[in-house]
N, C-alpha and C positions, 0 to 999 in steps of 0.2 A: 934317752927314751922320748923327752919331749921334741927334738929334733928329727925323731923318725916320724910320731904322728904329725908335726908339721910336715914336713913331705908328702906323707899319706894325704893329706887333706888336699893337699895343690894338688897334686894329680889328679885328684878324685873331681875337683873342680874345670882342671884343665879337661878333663876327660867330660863333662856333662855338656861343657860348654860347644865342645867340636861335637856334639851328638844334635844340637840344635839345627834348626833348618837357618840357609846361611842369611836367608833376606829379613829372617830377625833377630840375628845377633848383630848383623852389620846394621841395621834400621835404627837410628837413635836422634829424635832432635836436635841433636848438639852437632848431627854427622852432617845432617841436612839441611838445618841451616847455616849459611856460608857466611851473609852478611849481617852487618850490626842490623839493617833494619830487619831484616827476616828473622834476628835473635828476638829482637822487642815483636814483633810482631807475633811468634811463637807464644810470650810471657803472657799478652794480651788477650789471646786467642784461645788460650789453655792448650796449645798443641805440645802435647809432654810426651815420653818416652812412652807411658802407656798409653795413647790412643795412637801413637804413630805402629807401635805393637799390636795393639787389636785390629787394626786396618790392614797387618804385613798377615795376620793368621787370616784374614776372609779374603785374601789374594792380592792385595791391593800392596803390595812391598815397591814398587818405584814410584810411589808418590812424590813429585818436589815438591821445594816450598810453597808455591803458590797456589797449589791444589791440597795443599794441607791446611791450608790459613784459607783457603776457598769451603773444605770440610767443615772448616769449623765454624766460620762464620754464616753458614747455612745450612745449620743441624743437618748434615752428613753423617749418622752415628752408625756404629756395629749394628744396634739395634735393627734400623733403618734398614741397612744394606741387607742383616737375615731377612727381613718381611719382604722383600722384595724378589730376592730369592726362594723364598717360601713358594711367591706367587709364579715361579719358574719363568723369571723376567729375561731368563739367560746372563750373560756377562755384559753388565754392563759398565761402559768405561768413566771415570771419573768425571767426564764433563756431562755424559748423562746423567747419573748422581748428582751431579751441581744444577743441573738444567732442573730436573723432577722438584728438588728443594727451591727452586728459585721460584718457579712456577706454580707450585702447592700440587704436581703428580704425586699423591699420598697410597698408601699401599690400599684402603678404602674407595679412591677414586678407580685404582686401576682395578679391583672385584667387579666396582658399578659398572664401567665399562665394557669389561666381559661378559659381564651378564645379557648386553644388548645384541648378542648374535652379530658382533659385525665383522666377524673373520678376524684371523691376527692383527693384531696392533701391535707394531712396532714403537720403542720410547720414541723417536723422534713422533707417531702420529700422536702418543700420550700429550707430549709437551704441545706438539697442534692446539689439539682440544683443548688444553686448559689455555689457552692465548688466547682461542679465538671463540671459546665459551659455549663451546658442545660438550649438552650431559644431557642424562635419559629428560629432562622434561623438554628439551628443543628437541631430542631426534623421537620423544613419543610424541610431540605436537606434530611434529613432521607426518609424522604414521599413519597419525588422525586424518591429514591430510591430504593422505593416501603416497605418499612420498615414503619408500624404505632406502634412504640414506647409504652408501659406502662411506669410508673414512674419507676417502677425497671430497666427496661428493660434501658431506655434513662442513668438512672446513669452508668449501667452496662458496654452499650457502653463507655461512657464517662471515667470512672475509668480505662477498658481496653484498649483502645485507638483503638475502632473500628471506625474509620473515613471513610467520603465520597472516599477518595482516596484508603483505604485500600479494600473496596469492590470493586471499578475500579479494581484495580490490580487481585482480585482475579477473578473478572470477565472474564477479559483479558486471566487468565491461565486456562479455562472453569471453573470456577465453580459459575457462575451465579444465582444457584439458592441455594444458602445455607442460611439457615434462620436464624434468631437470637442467637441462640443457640449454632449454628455451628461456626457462624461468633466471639461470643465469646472464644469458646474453642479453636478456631483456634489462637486468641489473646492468651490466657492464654496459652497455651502450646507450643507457638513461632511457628506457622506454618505460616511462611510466603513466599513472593517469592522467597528466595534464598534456602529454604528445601526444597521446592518441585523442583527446580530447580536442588538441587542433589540429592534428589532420581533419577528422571529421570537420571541423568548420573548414577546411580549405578542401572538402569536396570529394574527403577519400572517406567514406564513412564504415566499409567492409574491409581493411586490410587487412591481410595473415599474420602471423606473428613473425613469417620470413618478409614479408615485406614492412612490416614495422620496423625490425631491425636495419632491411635493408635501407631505409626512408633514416631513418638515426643515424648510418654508417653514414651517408652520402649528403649527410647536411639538408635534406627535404623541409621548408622551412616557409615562414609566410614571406622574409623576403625572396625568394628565389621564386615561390608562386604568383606574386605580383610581376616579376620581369616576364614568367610566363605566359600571363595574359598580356604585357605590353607589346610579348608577340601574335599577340592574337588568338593565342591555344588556352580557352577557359576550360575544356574538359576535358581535361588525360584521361587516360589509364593510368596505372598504377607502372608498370611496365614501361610505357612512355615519358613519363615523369624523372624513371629511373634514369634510364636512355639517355638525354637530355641533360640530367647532371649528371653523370658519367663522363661524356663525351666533351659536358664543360661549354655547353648550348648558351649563348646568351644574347642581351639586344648587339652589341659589338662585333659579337661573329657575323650575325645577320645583315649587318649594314655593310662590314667586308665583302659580303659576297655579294651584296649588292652592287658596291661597288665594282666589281668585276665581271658584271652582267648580268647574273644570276638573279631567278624571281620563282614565282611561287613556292614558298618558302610554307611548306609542312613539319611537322616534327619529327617525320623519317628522313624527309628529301634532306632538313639539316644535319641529320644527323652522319646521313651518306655521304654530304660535301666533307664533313669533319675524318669520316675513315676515307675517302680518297684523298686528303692533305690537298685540296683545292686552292692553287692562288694562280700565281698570274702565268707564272710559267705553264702550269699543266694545261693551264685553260686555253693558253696558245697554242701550245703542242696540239691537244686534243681537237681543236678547230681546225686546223689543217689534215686531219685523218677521218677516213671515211667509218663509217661505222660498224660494216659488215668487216673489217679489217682488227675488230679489235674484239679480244676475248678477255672477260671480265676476271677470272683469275688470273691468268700473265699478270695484267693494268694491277691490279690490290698486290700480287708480289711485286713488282716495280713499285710501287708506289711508300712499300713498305719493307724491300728490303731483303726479302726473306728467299733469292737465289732462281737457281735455275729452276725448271717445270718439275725436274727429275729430283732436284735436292734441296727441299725447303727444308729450311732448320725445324720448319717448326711441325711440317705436317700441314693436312689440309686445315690451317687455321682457321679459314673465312667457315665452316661448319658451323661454327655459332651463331652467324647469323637468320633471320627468322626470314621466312617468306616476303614480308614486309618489306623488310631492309635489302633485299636482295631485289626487290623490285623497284624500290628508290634509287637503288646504286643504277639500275639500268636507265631510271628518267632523267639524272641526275646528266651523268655521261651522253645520253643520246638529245638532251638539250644544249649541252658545250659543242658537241659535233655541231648542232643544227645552226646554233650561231657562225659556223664558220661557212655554211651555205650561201 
């Protein structure tokens, strides 16, 4: 009798056990940790059969070692994982889990966030925001200041360090109405109040916010305005100035071409020698050829490379140049002619 209830009981055990789902009967810290150190580390961590089992029932059954000792060391609990689920976070994988705990994304941070109308947030923009320190009193300071923020937009501020104080100041120096975009580039390429404070002392005292940046990008600077005036040019344009350091204008170009004839020396006429690639060859070339013989685009593709009439790589490149420049290239050219008269 007692040999038959023993039987009856194995089975009845062997039977519960294969009714289980298989990722937790297989799931057992003992299965999963391999090594002595991931054993002690387990001991340390409290990762026991039961929390490796409440992790296998909310989905999470191929946990390895080191995202289980990762769980634990950075309150990753069932708890945790329901609330977050609660807030229909979708599936999120273990290293978002560790990322949300690392970073303090709490199930209270992610309500706050939603509440500010800023379309889906995906975990990785959650972990964004708490890194780079966007929550409702930066993006409603933002608001105030007439800025309504995207999720990009808000990190972007925040990474470049566009602040409530930083658009005062620029305000202050008129430029009130610059948008997102401006207000970053003006970040990223250091245009602050003390550049624009010396331009205007070096005699640009109206510039755009596209030529401020363009003036930061291009190095615009008091030395580079002093070599300007050593040539002579105290009042640019703002355009002019660009031009100039673009094209990499300086005293040493100008004495080069001096050197090879060349005079009256304007801040187009130099800027013309530098797009014809003027030295000693062209200028000989070009002194021996009559002038009604030469056509100014052939000469700028010759000069630059860019093929036959029919098949420039590039298209009509020379388009961008301005009336101006197109007028210098012809004094420029029709004075090398004349010297060979």
């Amino acid at each position: 009798m007692k040999s038959r209830f023993v039987l009856f009981a194995t089975a009845c055990l062997v039977l519960s056990v294969s009714f289980l789902p298989a990722s937790v009967s297989a799931q057992t810290a003992e299965s999963i940790a391999e090594t002595r150190y991931e054993r002690r580390a387990f001991r340390i961590h409290g990762v026991t059969d039961s929390f490796v089992r409440s992790m296998s029932e909310l989905g999470y059954d191929n946990l390895d070692a080191d995202e289980l000792i990762s769980f634990r060391i950075h309150g990753v609990t069932a708890r945790f994982i329901e609330k977050m689920s609660e807030l229909e976070m979708g599936r999120l994988s273990a290293d978002d889990l560790i990322s949300f705990r690392i970073h303090g994304v709490s199930p209270r941070y992610v309500e706050e966030m939603r509440g500010l109308d800023l379309g889906y947030l995906s975990g990785d923009d959650l972990v964004s925001f708490k890194i780079h320190g966007v929550n409702g009193y930066f993006l409603a300071e933002m608001e105030s200041l007439g800025f309504e923020l995207d999720a990009d937009e808000a990190v972007s501020f925040r990474i470049h360090g566009v602040k409530p104080s930083f658009i005062r100041e620029m305000a202050e120096l008129g430029f009130a109405d610059l948008d997102a975009d401006e207000l970053l580039s003006f970040r990223i390429h250091g245009v602050d109040t003390d550049f624009i404070d010396e331009m205007e002392e070096l005699g640009f005292p109206d510039l755009t916010a596209d030529e401020l940046i363009s003036f930061r990008i291009h190095r615009i600077n008091a030395r580079f305005m002093r070599e300007m005036k050593e040539l002579g040019f105290d009042s640019l344009t703002p355009d002019r100035a660009l031009r100039l350091r673009i094209y990499d204008i300086d005293v040493r170009y100008r004495d080069k071409m001096e050197r090879l004839g060349l005079s009256n020396f304007t801040p187009d006429r130099l800027v013309a020698m530098k797009i014809l690639r003027v030295n000693r060859l062209f200028v000989d070339d070009l002194k021996s050829m009559d002038l009604d013989d030469i056509d100014m685009r052939d000469l700028l593709r010759d000069r630059h490379g860019h093929g036959s009439r029919n098949g420039s790589r590039n298209g009509n490149y020379w388009n961008h140049y301005d009336d101006e420049i197109w007028d210098a290239l012809h004094d420029v050219v029709e004075d090398i002619v004349g010297m060979g008269q």
